[in-house]
C-alpha positions as CSV (number, residue, x, y, z in Angstrom):
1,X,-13.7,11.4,-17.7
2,X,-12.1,12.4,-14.3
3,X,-9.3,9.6,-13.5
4,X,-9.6,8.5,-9.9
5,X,-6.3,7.6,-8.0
6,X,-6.3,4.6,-5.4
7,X,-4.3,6.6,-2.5
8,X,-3.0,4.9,0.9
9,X,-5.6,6.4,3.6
10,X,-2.4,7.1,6.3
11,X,-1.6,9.4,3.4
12,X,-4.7,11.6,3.6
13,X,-3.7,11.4,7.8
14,X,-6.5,8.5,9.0
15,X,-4.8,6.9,11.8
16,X,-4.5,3.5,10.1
17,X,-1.4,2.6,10.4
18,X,0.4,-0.5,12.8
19,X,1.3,2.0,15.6
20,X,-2.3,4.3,15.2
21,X,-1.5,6.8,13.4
22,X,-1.7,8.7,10.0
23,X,1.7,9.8,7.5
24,X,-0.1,12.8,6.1
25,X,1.2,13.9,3.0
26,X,0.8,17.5,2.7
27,X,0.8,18.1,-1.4
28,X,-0.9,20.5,-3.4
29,X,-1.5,18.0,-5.8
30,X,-2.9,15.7,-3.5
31,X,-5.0,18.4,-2.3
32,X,-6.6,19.7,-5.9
33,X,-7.3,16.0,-6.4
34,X,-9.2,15.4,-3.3
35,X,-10.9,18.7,-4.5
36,X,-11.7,17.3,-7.8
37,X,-13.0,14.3,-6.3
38,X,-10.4,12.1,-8.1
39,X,-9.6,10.0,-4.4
40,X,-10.1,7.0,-3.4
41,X,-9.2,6.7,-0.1
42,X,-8.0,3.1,0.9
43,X,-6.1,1.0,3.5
44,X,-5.7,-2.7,2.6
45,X,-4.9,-3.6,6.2
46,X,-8.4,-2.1,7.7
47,X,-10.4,-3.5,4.6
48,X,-9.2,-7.0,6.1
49,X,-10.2,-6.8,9.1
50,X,-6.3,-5.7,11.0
51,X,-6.9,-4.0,13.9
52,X,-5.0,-0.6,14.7
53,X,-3.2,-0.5,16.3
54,X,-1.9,-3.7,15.3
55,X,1.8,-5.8,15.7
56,X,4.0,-4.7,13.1
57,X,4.6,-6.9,10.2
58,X,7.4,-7.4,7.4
59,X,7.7,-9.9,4.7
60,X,10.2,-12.8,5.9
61,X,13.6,-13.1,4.9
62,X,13.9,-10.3,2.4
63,X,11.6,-11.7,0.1
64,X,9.1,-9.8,-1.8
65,X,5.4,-8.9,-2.3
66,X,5.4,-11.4,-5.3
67,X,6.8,-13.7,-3.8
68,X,3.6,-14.0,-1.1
69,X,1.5,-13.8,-3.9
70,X,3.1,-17.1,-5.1
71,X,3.0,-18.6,-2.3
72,X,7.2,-18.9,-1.3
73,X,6.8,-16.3,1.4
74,X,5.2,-15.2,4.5
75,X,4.3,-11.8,6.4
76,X,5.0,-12.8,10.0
77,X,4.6,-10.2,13.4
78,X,6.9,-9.3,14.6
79,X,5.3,-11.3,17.5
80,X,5.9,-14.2,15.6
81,X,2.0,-14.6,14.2
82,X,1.7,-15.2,10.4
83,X,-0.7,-13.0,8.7
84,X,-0.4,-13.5,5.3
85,X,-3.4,-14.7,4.9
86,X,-4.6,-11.2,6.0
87,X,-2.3,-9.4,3.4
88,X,-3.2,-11.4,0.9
89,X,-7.2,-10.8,1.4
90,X,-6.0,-6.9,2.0
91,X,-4.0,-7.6,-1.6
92,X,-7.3,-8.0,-3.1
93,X,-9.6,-5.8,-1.3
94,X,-7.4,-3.1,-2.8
95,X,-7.7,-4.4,-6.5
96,X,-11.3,-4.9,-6.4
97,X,-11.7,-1.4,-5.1
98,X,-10.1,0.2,-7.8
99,X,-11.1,-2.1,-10.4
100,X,-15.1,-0.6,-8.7
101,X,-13.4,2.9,-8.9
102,X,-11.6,2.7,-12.1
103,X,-8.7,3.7,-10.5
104,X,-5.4,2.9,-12.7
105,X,-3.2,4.9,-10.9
106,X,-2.2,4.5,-6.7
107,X,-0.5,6.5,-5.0
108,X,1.0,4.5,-2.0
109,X,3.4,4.6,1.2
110,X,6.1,3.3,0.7
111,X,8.2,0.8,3.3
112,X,4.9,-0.9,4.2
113,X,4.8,-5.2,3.2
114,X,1.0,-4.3,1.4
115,X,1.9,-0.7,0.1
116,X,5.4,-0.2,-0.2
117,X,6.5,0.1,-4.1
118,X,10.3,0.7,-3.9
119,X,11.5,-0.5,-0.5
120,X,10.0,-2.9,2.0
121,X,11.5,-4.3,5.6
122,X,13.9,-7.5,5.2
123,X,12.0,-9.3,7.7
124,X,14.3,-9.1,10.2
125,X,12.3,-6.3,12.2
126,X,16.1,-4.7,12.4
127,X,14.6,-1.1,10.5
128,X,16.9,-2.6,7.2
129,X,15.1,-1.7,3.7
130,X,15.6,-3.5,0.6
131,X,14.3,-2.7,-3.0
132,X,11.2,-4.5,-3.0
133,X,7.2,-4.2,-3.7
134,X,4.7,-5.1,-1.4
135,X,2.0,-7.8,-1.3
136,X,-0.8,-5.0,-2.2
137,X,1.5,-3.2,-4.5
138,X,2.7,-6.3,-6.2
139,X,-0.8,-7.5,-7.3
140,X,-2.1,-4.1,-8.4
141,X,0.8,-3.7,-10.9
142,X,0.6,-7.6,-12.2
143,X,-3.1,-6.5,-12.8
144,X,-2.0,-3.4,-15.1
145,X,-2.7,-0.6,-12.3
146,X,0.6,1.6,-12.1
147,X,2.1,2.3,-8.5
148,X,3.7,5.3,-7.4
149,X,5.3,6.5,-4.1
150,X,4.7,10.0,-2.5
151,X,8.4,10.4,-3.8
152,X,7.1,10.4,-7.5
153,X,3.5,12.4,-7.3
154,X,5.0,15.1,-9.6
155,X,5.2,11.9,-12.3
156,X,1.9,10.8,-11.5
157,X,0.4,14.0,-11.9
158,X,2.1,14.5,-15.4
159,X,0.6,11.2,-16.1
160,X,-2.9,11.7,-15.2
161,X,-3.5,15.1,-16.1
């Protein structure tokens, strides 16, 4: 059976970002597997609804993705809206697509408050990272789906084959 891979669609270069555009990640890897079919092209944000371009958003107060998820934290605009209600639906878009797909493996950007898996924003819209996972990151590991950055798609690859 050919293992799928949940990957962030600004990734692949769809302009789905905040600010419009795509972060294409130019990988041979990435390229076999989209050649294999193995794909699944995915960006919590749009499957909500979010426009793009949209306001950028960060998790308040350097909390964390699981922290949303529980319900002590907010992702707030930096206009001042709360749309956590948005990441949250995004949150689960995501796992319901790869639990369709049978995707246990993602590959996601990294920095974002859904997709970031290392580092996130503090929340103070300042450009200051802190080790973190986002809201869509967060809730795809607590449901056993393993996350990995573009940083590590040489260990994802020796994972999956």
């Amino acid at each position: 059976m050919t293992r799928k891979i949940l990957v962030s669609a600004c990734l692949l270069g769809m302009p789905v970002r905040y600010d419009g555009r795509g972060k294409p990640l130019a990988h041979s890897l990435l390229d076999r597997w989209r050649e294999e079919g193995r794909v699944v092209a995915f960006c919590p944000e749009v499957s909500a609804g979010m426009s793009v371009p949209r306001a950028p958003a960060e998790i308040e107060k350097g909390m964390t993705g699981e922290d949303v998820l529980a319900g002590r934290a907010r992702v707030v605009e930096l206009t001042g809206g709360d749309v956590t209600e948005g990441f949250l639906a995004a949150a689960e878009n995501a796992l319901a697509i790869a639990r369709k797909e049978g995707c246990r493996h993602a590959l996601l950007i990294d920095g974002s408050p859904s997709c970031g898996s290392i580092a996130i924003y503090d929340g103070s819209f300042g450009g200051v990272k802190h080790a973190a996972h986002g809201v869509t990151a967060a809730l795809l590991r607590r449901n056993g789906i393993s996350v990995y950055t573009p940083a590590d798609i040489e260990a994802l690859a020796a994972v999956i084959g």
